[in-house]
C-alpha positions in Angstrom: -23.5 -28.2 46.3 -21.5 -27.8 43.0 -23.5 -27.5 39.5 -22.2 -29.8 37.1 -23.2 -28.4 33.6 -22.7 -31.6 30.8 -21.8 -30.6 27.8 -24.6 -33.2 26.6 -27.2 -30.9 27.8 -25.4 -27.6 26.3 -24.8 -29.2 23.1 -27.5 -27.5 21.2 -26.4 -24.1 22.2 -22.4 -24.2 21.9 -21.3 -22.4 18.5 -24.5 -21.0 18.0 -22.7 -17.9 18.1 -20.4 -18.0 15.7 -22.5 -18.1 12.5 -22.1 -14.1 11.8 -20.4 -13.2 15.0 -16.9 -12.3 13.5 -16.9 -10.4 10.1 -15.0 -7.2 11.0 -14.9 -3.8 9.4 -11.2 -3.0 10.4 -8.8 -2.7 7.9 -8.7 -5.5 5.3 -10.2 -8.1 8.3 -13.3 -10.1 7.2 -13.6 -13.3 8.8 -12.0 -12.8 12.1 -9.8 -15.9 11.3 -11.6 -17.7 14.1 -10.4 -21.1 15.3 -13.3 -22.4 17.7 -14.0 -25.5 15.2 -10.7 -27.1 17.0 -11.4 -26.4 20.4 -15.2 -28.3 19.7 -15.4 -32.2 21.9 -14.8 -35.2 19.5 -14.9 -34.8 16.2 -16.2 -32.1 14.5 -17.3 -30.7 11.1 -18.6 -26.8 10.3 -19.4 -25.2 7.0 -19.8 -22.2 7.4 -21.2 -19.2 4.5 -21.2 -15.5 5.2 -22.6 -12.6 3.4 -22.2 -9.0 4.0 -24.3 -6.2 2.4 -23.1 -2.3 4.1 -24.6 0.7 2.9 -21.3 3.2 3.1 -22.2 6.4 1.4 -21.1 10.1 2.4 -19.7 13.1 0.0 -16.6 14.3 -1.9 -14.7 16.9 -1.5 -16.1 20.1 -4.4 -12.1 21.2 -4.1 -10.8 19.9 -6.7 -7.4 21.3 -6.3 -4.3 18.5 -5.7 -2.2 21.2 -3.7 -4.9 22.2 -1.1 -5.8 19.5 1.5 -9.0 21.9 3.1 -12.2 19.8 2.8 -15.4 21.3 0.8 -18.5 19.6 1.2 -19.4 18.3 -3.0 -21.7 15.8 -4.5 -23.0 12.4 -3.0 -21.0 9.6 -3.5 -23.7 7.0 -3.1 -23.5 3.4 -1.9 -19.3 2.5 -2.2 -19.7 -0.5 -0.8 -19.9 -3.8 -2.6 -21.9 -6.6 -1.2 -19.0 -9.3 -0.4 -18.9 -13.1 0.6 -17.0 -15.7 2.0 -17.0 -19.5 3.3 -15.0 -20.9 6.3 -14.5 -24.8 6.7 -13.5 -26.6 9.4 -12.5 -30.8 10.6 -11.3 -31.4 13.7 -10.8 -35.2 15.3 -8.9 -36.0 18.5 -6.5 -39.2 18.2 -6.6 -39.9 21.6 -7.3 -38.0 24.5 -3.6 -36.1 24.4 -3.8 -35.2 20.6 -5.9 -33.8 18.5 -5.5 -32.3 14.9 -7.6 -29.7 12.5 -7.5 -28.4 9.0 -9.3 -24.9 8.8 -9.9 -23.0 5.6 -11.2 -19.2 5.6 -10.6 -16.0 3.7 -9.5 -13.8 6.2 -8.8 -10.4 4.3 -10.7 -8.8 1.6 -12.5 -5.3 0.0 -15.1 -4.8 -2.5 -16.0 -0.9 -2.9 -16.5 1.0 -6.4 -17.5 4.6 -6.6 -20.4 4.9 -9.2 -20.7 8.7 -9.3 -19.4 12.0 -7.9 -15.5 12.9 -8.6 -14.2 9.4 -7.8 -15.3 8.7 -11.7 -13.5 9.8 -14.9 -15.8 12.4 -16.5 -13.9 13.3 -19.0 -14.6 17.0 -19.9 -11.0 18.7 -19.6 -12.3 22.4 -19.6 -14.4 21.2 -16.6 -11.6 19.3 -15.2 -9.4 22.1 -15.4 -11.6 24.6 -13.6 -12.4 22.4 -10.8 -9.0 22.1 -10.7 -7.9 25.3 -10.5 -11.0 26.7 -8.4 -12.2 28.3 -11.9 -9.2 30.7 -12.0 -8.7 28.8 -15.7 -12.5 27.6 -16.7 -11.2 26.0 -20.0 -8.4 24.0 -21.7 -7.6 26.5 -24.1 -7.4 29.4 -21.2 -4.9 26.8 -19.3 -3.0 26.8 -22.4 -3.0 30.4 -23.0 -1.6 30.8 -19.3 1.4 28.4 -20.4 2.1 30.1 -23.0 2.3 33.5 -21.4 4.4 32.8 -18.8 6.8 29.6 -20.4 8.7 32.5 -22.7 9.2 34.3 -18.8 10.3 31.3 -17.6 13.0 30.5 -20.2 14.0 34.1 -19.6 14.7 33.5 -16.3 12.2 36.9 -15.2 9.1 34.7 -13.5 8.6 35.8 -10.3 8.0 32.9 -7.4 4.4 33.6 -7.5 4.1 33.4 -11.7 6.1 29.9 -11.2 3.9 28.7 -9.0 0.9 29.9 -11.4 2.9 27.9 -14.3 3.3 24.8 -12.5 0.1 25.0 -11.3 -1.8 25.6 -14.6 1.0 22.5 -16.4 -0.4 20.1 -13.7 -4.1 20.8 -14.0 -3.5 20.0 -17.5 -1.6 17.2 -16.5 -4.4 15.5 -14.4 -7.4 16.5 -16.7 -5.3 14.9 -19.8 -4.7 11.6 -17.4 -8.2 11.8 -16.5 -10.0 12.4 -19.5 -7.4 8.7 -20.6 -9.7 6.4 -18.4 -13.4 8.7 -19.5 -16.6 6.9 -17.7 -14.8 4.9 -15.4 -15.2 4.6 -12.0 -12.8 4.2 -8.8 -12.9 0.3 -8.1 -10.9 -1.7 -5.7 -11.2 -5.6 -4.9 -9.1 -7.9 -2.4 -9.3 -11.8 -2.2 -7.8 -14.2 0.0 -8.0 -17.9 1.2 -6.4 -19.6 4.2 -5.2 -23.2 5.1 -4.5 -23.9 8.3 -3.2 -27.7 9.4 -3.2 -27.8 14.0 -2.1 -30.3 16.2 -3.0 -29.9 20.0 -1.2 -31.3 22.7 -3.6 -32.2 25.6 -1.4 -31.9 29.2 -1.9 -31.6 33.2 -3.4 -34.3 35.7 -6.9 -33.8 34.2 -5.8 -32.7 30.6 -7.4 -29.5 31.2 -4.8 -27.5 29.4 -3.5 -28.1 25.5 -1.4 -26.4 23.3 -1.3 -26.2 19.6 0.1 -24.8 16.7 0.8 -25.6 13.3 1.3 -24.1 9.4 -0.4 -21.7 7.3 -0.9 -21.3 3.9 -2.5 -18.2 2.2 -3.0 -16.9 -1.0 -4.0 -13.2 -1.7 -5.1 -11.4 -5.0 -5.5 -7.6 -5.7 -6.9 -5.4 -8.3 -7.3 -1.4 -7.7 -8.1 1.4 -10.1 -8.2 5.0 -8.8 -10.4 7.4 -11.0 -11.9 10.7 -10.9 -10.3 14.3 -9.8 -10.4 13.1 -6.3 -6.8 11.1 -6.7 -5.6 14.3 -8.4 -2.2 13.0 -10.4 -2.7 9.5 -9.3 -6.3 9.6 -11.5 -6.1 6.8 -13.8 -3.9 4.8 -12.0 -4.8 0.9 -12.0 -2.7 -2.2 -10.7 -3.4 -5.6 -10.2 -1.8 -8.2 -7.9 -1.5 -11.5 -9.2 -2.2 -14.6 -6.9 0.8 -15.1 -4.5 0.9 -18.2 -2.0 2.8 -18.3 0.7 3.2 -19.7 4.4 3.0 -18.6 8.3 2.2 -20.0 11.4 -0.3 -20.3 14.4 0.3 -21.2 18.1 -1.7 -21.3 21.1 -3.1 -22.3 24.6 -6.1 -23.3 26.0 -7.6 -24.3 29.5 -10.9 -26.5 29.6 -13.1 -27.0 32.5 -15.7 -30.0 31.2 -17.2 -29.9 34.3 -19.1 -26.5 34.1 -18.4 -26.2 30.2 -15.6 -23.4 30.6 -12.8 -23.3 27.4 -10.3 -20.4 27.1 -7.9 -20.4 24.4 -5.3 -17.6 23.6 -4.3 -17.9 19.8 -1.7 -16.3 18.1 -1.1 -16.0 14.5 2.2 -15.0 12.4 2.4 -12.1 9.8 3.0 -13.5 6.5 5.1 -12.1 4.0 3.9 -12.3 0.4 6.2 -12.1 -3.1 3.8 -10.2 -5.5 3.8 -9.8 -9.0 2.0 -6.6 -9.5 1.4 -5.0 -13.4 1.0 -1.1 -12.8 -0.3 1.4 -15.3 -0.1 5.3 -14.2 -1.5 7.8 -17.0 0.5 10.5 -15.1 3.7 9.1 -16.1 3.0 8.8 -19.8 2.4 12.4 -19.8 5.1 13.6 -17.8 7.0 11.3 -20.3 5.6 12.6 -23.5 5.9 16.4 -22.1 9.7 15.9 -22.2 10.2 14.2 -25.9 9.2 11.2 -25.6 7.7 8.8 -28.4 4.5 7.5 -28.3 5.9 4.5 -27.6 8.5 5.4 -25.1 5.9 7.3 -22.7 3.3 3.7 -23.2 6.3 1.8 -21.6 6.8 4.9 -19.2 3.5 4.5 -18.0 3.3 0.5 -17.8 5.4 -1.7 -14.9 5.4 -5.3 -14.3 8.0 -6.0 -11.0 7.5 -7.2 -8.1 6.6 -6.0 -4.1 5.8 -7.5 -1.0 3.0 -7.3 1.1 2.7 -8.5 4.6 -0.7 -9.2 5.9 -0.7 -8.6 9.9 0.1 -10.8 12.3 -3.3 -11.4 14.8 -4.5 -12.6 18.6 -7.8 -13.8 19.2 -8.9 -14.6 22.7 -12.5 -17.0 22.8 -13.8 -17.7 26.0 -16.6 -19.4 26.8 -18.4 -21.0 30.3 -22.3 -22.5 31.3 -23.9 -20.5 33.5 -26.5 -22.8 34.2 -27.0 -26.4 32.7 -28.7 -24.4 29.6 -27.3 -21.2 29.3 -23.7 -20.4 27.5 -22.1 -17.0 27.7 -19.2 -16.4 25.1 -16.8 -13.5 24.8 -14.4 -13.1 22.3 -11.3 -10.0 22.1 -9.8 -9.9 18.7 -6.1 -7.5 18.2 -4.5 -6.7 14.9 -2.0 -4.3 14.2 -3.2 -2.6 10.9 -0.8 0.4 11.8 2.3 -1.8 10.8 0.7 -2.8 7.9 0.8 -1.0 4.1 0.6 -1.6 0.3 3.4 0.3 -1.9 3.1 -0.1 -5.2 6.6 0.3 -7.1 5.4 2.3 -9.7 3.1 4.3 -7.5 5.5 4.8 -5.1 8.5 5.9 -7.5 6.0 8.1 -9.3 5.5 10.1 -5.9 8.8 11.0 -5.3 8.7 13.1 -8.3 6.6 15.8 -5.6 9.4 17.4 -3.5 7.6 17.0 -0.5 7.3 12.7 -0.9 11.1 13.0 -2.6 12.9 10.6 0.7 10.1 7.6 0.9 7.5 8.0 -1.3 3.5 7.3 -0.7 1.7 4.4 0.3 -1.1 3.2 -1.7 -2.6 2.0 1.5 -2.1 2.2 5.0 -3.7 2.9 8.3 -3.0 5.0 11.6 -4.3 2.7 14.1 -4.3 -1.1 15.4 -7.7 -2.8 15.6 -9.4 -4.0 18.7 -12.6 -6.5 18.6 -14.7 -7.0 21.3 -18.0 -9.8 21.1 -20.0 -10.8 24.3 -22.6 -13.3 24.0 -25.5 -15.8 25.2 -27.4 -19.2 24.5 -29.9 -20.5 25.6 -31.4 -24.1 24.8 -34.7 -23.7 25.0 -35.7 -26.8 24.0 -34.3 -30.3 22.8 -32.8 -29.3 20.0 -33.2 -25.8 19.6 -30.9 -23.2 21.0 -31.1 -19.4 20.6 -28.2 -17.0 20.6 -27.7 -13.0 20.9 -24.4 -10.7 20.5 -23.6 -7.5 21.3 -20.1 -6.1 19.7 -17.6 -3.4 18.9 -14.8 -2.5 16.9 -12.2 0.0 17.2 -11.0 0.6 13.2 -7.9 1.4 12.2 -8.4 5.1 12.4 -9.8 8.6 11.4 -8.8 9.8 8.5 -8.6 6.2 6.7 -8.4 5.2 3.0 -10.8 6.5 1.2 -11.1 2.8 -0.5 -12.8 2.2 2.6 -14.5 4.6 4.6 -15.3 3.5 8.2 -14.0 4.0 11.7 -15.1 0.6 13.0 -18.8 -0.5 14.5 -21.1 -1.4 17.3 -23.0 -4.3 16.5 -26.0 -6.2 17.9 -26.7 -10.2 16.3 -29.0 -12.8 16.8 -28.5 -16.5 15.9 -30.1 -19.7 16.6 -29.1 -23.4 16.2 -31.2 -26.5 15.6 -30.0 -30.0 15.9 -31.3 -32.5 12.9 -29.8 -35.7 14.7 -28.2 -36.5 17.1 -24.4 -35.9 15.1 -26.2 -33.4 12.9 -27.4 -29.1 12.9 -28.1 -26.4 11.3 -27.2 -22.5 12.4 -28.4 -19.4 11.2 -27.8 -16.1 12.3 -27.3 -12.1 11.7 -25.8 -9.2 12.9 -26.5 -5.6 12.4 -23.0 -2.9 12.3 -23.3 0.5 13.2 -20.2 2.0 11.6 -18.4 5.1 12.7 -17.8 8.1 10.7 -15.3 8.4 8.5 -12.9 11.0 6.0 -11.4 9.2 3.3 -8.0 10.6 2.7 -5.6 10.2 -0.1 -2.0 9.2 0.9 -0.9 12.7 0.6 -3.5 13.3 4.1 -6.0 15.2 1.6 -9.7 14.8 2.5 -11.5 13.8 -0.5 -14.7 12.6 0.9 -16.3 12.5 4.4 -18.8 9.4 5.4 -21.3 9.4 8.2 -24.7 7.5 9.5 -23.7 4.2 7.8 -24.7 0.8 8.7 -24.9 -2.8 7.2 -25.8 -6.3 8.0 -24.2 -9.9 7.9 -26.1 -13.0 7.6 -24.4 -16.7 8.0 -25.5 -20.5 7.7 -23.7 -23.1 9.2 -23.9 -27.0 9.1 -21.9 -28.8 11.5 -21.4 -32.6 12.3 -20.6 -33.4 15.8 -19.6 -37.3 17.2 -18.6 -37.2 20.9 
């Protein structure tokens, strides 16, 4: 005899789940850009607010020295990362039983970290950034100077040998960095990443039993960026700062999706565009300035030097979410959801940074990134409710993420997470609930590493938690 599993009897426990069950750590990712507000029955409301609170601390690298990439265990960092929050909305109403539409908003991608203390701040103190610069071999300014000065007049005379040349360069550049970092004294590395999401679908109900739909429709999204790099761990790029101005622009999403009323099964495969965004970006890289000034430059010519406003594009990554779900019994849900992004295609390349970088032999074809990442992201979530009364469901999650790879930016330290959440929902009225839920992270160890592959810092036994409220409005 077949179980028949109404969805009037599982309606307390569908989307329980989703309150805090897709903030990721990969990458930029933060909301998960889930879409499970269209695939809901009638019409359908969710607001939706998350919060996330990790504690990401580890320690910098005590060699301070630009050319050598070995690690040195230094000083704590402390906590890097930023406590960060977000909303997702969604409205979903079927015309008739072949079409439905949907407006979502969320605010998919984002960062929050700031270094309060160890070498990604701007101390300031040239004589000791020149010894930790040069591993002590000149403790002071004035001894860095001294060296110059002894070995330019065997330089002009053409009578250096390759190892003095290389003690010349090396000594010009540590007073190089210490000048540009003593420029931004007592601040500290910061970075922050915003953006919001508008997405308009209209699903296309088909088959003898309209089990299957398809859907699709346009995005809009706006990102914003602001980054400042400080302390002796970004060596030359020490001072730098930039910020991205808004920039709006459009993609697209497209799916499929199988329903099965009958025992509460829904399957939907979703795919969603990359989106290509026009930035303004203003750039401001002490380095360049000095290099500038070093050469005969006015005052005012090496300002300008140092100073870009242009414009660059950034691409956030295209995405495919998979969200299952099926009754076990007529109270009892299990979910799954499998989550890809491709964080290895994806990179930030700042003009100004980038030209700046050529100037080292070794980054002379292409130049550095600012940002990018070794590896693509894979999300896994697998969980269960259970109505255990009326109008109350419970909810649990277990979960992992793959990251985007080991050494990552060191503006945010973490090789994904394992995860374990709880929720639970509670229906007002009849048309009416409320969901709460958490989930505690795991993340992996991490090395940050500047774009040059230079460990700077190395991150381990970290963890955080997310929290999330929803209200929803349901009319079947």
């Amino acid at each position: 005899m077949r179980t028949t599993f109404h969805l009037k009897t599982l309606a307390v426990a569908i989307a329980t789940l989703s309150v805090a069950s897709v903030a990721s750590a990969a990458g930029l990712d933060r909301s998960g850009q889930d879409v499970t507000a269209f695939f809901q029955d009638g019409t359908y409301a969710e607001a939706v607010y998350t919060y996330i609170d990790a504690d990401v601390s580890g320690y910098d690298s005590a060699n301070g020295n630009p050319s050598s990439n070995t690690y040195v265990k230094g000083d704590s960092t402390g906590d890097i990362a930023e406590s960060y929050d977000f909303f997702r909305y969604g409205v979903k109403a079927d015309i008739n039983d072949t079409f439905s539409v949907g407006i979502l908003y969320d605010e998919p991608f984002g960062a929050a970290a700031g270094y309060t203390q160890s070498n990604f701040v701007s101390e300031g103190d040239l004589d000791a950034s020149i010894s930790s610069i040069t591993n002590g071999a000149a403790p002071s300014l004035a001894a860095a100077q001294a060296g110059i000065g002894a070995l330019a007049a065997g330089e002009t005379a053409g009578v250096l040998t390759t190892a003095q040349q290389a003690q010349l360069d090396g000594l010009r550049g540590a007073v190089a960095v210490a000048t540009a970092e003593a420029s931004t004294a007592g601040e500290e590395t910061n970075v922050e990443v915003r953006s919001q999401s508008l997405t308009g679908i209209l699903g296309m109900k088909f088959g003898a039993n309209k089990n299957f739909q398809i859907y699709g429709g346009p995005v809009a999204q706006r990102i914003q960026a602001d980054t400042k790099l400080r302390g002796l761990a970004y060596g030359p790029a020490t001072g730098y700062t930039s910020t991205s101005n808004p920039d709006m622009d459009y993609g697209y999403i497209a799916g499929v999706a199988y329903y099965k009323p009958e025992i509460a099964l829904k399957a939907a495969l979703t795919y969603r565009s990359e989106i290509d965004h026009d930035t303004q970006i203003s750039e401001y890289y002490p380095l360049v300035a000095i290099r500038a000034a070093s050469v005969g430059a006015t005052p005012e010519q090496a300002a300008a030097a140092a100073n870009r406003n242009s414009k660059y594009e950034i691409s956030t990554p295209k995405s495919v979410n998979f969200d299952f779900q099926t009754g076990i019994n007529p109270t009892t849900l299990a979910t799954a959801k499998v989550r890809w992004v491709p964080w290895s295609d994806f990179v930030i390349t700042p003009p100004l940074y980038n030209a700046t970088s050529k100037l080292n032999p070794l980054y002379a074809d292409d130049g550095l990134n600012l940002v990018e990442y070794d590896d693509d992201q894979w999300q896994v979530e697998l969980g269960l409710a259970k109505r255990v009364a009326p109008a109350l469901a419970i909810s649990g999650t277990v979960g992992w993420d793959s990251g985007a790879g080991n050494p990552t930016t060191s503006l945010g330290p973490v090789e994904g997470y394992y995860s374990v959440g709880l929720g639970a929902k509670y229906n007002v009225t009849e048309n009416w609930a409320v969901s709460a839920g958490g989930k505690y992270l795991w993340f992996g160890d991490a090395q940050g590493a500047l774009p040059t592959d230079k460990i700077v810092a190395d991150f381990e036994d970290n963890d955080g938690f997310i929290a999330g409220v929803k209200l929803s409005y349901q009319a079947r």
